[in-house]
C-alpha positions, 0 to 999 in steps of 0.5 A: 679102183677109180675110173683112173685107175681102170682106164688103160692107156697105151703109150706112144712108143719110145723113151727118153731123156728129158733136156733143158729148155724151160718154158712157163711154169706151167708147161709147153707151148701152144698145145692143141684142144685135145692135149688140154688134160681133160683129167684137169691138174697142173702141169710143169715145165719141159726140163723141170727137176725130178722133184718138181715134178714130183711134187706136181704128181703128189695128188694124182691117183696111180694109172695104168696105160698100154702100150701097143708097140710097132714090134712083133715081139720083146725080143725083136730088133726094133723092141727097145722102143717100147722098153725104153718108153716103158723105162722113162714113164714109169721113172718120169712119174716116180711109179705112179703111171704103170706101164703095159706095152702090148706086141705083135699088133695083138690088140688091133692091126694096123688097119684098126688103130684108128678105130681102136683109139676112139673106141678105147681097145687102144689108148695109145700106139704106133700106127701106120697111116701110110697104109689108109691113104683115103683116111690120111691123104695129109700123110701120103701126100707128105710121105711122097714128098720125100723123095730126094731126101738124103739115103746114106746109111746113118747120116742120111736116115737121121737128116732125113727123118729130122726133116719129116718130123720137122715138116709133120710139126709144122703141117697144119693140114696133117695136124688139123686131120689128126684133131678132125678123127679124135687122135692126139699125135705124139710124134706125127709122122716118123721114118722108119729107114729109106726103101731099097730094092730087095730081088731074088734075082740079080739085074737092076736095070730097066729091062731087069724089072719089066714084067717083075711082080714087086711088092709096094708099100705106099701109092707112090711106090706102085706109080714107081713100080708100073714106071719101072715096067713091074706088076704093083703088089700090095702085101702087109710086111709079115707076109713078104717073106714067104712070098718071097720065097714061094716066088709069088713076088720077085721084088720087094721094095723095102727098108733094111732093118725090116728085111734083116728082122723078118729075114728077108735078105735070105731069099731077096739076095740082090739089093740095089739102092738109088742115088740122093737125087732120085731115091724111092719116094714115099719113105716109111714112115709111122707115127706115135698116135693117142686116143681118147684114154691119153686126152682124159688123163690128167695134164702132167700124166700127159706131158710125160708121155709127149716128152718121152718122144726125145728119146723115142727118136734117138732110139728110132735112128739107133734101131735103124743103123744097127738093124741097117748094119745087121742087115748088110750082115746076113745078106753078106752071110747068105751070098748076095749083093748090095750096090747102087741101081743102074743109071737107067732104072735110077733116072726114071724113078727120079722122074716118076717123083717129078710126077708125084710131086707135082701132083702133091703140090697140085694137090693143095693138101700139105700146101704150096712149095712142098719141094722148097719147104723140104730142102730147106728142112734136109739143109737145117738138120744137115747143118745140125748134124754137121755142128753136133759132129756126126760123121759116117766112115762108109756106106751101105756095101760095108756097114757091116764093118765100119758101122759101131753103135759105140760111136753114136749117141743120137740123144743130143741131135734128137733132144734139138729136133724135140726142143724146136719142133715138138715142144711148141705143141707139148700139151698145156 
């Protein structure tokens, strides 16, 4: 076996389909050092026939690459990511990259991957920088600045987390960090649905949340929550549920595909969201990140896995409305309730954001002009959304009945983000 062929590589999480904007013959836009190909080869370009790239790989010797992928298990809701990207690399590269995806974090814990990734445990993988904001004050700083993106059940969640794609590919702090600690993103920052309140007791009112102990998820939310007159808690998802349930928290703040596949919403049966203007900042938000195993590989071996990340966000916004979907189901299912915040609770979130975002824009990590640079990015993929035809026929209170995955096909607005955002950095 050759040390190609020994070395395992976990690939980034999606799948995909590969669109049509072709640029020079030998691949992408400004890539960055470490996305060169240190396995050296040709590449090809972004939208090639299946043929020419065949005909790219004909020489390179097989690999094997490992996936650690955001799910706990095959089976689980957000599962298609890893069986989508699994379908794409291996028909992308006509068999010659053999794909292993790795769940339920049975590698490294979130905690780790950084770690993983540079010492080779882990070659690729999602990750959770939200959850190390010393070791990625870039990320938080921009998961912060996403308060007042929109919230709506589909439209919302895509304009929303076209925007931070957008805005991570385009931060060349966030991007500068990710070279300094030897990662290589693959998508750099991406949403995994917008934060609501999830309680075991109804009241969404200031007096309602004084004195509650609420679990959080990023530094924003714990300002939120202490602004709130609630008691911060700091729990890894897995373990909400049985604190929940023990009443060793009273809240969580959380996404509703995440509480629908750890069924939450069977013991926080009281739901409450915020308006546009004033929604939970710190959206949660993951990335697909590479280590020194993906910058070894040979160049064509490495565009395949960046350009199976058109796919990977299709499949994120697919996964979010029908986990969104299934999770208004079984709140409806166990007695409880979804509505908007009281007006009261509502306003002093939007003014603990003023705060944060403040200090982001303060702060100089992500630059100047954090909130205009943000509008900007909602208003662009509003307008591409709008043009593409995507609509929605309700809202959270009755996704479980309006909502039908047959209507959607979120390829086309995913292949635009992809084409205009992520190609530039595809590696050359």
């Amino acid at each position: 076996m050759t040390a190609i062929q020994d070395r395992r590589l976990t690939v980034g999480a999606m799948s995909a389909a590969s669109a049509v904007v072709l640029l020079s013959a030998c691949a992408g836009g400004a890539g960055t050092t470490a996305g060169e190909g240190g396995g050296g080869g040709s590449g090809f370009a972004y939208g090639s026939s299946q043929e020419e790239v065949d005909a790219v790989l004909a020489d390179l010797d097989p690999v094997e690459i490992t996936f650690q992928a955001g799910a706990m298990s095959p089976e689980a809701m957000s599962a298609p990511n890893g069986h989508r990207f699994h379908e794409y690399v291996e028909e992308r590269s006509g068999g010659k990259i053999s794909v292993d995806v790795v769940w339920g974090q049975s590698i490294a814990g979130y905690g780790e991957i950084d770690d993983a990734l540079a010492d080779g445990r882990i070659d690729v993988s999602y990750a959770l920088p939200i959850y190390q904001p010393a070791e990625h004050p870039e990320f938080n700083a921009l998961a912060t600045a996403t308060a007042g993106m929109p919230n709506s059940p589909v439209l919302g969640e895509m304009i929303g987390n076209a925007a931070l794609v957008d805005m991570a590919w385009n931060s060349d702090e966030l991007l500068a960090t990710y070279e300094e600690q030897g990662l290589t993103p693959l998508t750099p920052m991406i949403s995994t649905g917008t934060y609501l309140s999830a309680c075991g007791e109804e009241g969404t009112a200031l007096e309602d949340y004084d004195g509650r102990q609420i679990r959080v998820a990023s530094v924003a939310h714990e300002q939120q929550v202490q602004e709130l007159g609630g008691s911060p808690v700091s729990l890894e998802y897995v373990e909400v549920f049985e604190a929940l349930q023990r009443g060793t928290v009273d809240c969580t703040i959380t996404q509703l595909p995440t509480a629908e596949e750890t069924g939450l919403l069977d013991v926080a049966t009281h739901v409450a969201y915020t308006t546009e203007e004033n929604s939970f900042s710190g959206r949660p938000a993951g990335a697909n990140l590479a280590g020194v195993g993906y910058q070894n590989l040979p160049l064509a071996y490495q565009q395949i896995v960046f350009d199976s990340q058109t796919g990977g966000f299709a499949s994120s916004n697919e996964v979010i409305a029908q986990g969104s979907a299934r999770a208004i189901e079984q709140l409806m299912d166990a007695g409880g309730e979804i509505g908007p915040m009281d007006e009261d609770a509502d306003e002093r979130i939007g003014a603990t954001n003023d705060e944060l975002l403040t200090d982001v824009e303060e702060s100089g990590l992500i630059g100047s002009d954090v909130q205009g640079r943000t509008a900007e990015a909602v208003d662009k993929w509003r307008q591409v959304a709008e043009e593409l035809g995507y609509t929605e026929e309700g809202g959270f209170e009755d996704m479980h009945e309006w909502f039908d995955a047959d209507d959607y096909d979120f390829e086309p607005f995913a292949e635009r983000l992809f084409e205009e955002v992520a190609v530039p950095h595809r590696p050359r």
